[in-house]
C-alpha positions in Angstrom: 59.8 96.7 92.6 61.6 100.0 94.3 65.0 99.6 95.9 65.7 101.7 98.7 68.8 101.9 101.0 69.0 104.1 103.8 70.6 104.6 107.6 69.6 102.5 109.7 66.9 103.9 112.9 68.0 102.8 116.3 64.7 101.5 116.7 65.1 99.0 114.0 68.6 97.4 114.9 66.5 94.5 116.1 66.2 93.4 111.9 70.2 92.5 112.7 70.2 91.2 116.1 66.9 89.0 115.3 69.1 87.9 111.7 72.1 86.6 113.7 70.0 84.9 116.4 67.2 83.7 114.1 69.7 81.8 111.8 70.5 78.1 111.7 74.0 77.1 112.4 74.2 76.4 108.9 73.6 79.8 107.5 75.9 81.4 110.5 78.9 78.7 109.0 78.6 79.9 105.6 79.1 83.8 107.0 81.6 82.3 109.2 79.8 83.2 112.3 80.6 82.0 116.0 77.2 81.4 117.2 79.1 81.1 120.9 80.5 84.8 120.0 76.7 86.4 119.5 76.2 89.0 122.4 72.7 88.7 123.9 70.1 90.4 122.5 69.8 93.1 125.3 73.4 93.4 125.3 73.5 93.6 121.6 71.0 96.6 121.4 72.7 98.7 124.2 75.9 98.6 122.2 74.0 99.9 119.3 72.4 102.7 121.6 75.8 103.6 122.9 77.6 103.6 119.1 74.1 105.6 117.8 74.7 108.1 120.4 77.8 109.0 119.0 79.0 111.8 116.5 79.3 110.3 113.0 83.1 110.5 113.2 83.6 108.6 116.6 80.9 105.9 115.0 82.0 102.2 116.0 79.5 101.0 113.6 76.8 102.9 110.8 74.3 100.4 109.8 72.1 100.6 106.7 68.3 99.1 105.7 67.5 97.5 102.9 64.2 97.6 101.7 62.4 96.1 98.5 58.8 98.2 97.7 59.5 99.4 101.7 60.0 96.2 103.4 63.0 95.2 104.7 64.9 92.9 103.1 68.6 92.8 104.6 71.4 95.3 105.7 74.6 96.3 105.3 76.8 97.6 108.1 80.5 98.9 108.2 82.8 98.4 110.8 87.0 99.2 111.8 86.0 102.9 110.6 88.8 105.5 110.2 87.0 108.3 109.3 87.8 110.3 106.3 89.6 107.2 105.0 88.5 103.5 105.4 86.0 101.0 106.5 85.3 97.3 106.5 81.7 96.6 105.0 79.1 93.5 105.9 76.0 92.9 103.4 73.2 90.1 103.9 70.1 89.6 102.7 67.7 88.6 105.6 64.9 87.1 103.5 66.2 83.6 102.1 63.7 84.2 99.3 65.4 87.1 98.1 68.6 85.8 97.9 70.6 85.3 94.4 67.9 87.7 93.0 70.0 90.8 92.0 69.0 92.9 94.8 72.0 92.9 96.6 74.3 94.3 93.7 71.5 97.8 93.4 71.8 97.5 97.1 75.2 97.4 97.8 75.8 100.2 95.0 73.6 102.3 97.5 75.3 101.5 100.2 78.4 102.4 98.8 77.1 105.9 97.6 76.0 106.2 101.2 79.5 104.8 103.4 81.3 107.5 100.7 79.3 110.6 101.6 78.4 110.3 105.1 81.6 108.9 106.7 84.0 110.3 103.5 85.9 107.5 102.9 88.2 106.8 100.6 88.6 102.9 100.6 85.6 100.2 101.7 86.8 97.1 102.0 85.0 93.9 102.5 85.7 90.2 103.2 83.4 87.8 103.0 83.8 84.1 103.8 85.8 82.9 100.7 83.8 80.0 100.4 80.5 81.8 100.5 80.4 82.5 96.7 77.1 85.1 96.3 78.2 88.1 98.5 81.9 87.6 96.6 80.0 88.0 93.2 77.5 90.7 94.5 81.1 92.4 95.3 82.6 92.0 92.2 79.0 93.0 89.9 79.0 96.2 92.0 82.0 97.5 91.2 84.4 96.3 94.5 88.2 95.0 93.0 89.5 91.8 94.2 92.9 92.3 96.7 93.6 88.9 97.6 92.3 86.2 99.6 93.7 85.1 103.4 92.7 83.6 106.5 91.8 86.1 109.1 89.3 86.5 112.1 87.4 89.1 109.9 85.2 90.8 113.5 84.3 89.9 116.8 81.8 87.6 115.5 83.6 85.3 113.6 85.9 82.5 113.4 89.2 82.0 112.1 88.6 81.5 108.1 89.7 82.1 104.7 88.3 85.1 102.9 88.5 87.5 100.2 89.3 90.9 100.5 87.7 93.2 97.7 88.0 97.4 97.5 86.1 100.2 96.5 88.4 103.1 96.0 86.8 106.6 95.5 87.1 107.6 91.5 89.6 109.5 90.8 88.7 113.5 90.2 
């Protein structure tokens, strides 16, 4: 089974729109999603065409594929981007099968790799719902150090919850 992560095409944002608005109000709880905050899907896809339209360094958003043997399989995403220094990361897996499988720590290495190089950060940061215990030991398996935990409306999507902040700080040299 190959692994590949790689930018996202405008013409496949639908694989996150269709995640969020395909998901049972369980799932969205456990991400500490809003379902009332979701934009509609035709809204959703002209922000991303606006944002994709953008120079890399005035990016709202860069969104990456994950594929296992070249299907999709989940994303990741990054968000509150300072270029050159920081950005807030999102990971899901969109199949349920392939969850707790190990494919999200080789993914999230990628995607890391990726965030690093094309948006040259120094710090990603990411906080997950701290009661949503597999993206917060994909996080730690792939290298991200814990910070703390808080409650915080982590993005535009959620509500108010606790979660765990964890950082991936560019090796030193």
């Amino acid at each position: 089974m190959i692994v590949n992560v790689r930018e996202m095409l405008l013409e496949e944002v639908g694989v996150v729109i269709d995640y969020f608005h395909e998901s049972g109000a369980e799932h969205l709880e456990l991400l500490g999603v809003d379902p009332t905050r979701l934009p509609g899907r035709v809204q959703w896809r002209q922000l991303y065409e606006t944002d994709f339209a953008q120079p890399i360094e005035r990016r709202r958003s860069l969104l990456l594929l994950w594929e296992l043997d070249a299907r999709p399989i989940g994303f990741s995403s990054v968000d509150k981007i300072v270029y050159g220094k920081e950005a807030y990361m999102h990971l899901h897996i969109v199949e349920p099968g392939q969850r707790q499988s190990g494919f999200g720590v080789a993914c999230v290495r990628k995607s890391v790799e990726i965030y690093f190089d094309r948006l040259r950060l120094e710090r990603l940061y990411c906080e997950p719902n701290a009661f949503n215990v597999a993206p917060n030991r994909t996080l730690q398996k792939a290298g991200f150090q814990y910070v703390k935990t808080h409650r915080t409306v982590p993005g535009p999507l959620n509500f108010h919850q606790p979660v765990t902040r964890w950082v991936y700080a560019r090796p030193a040299g």
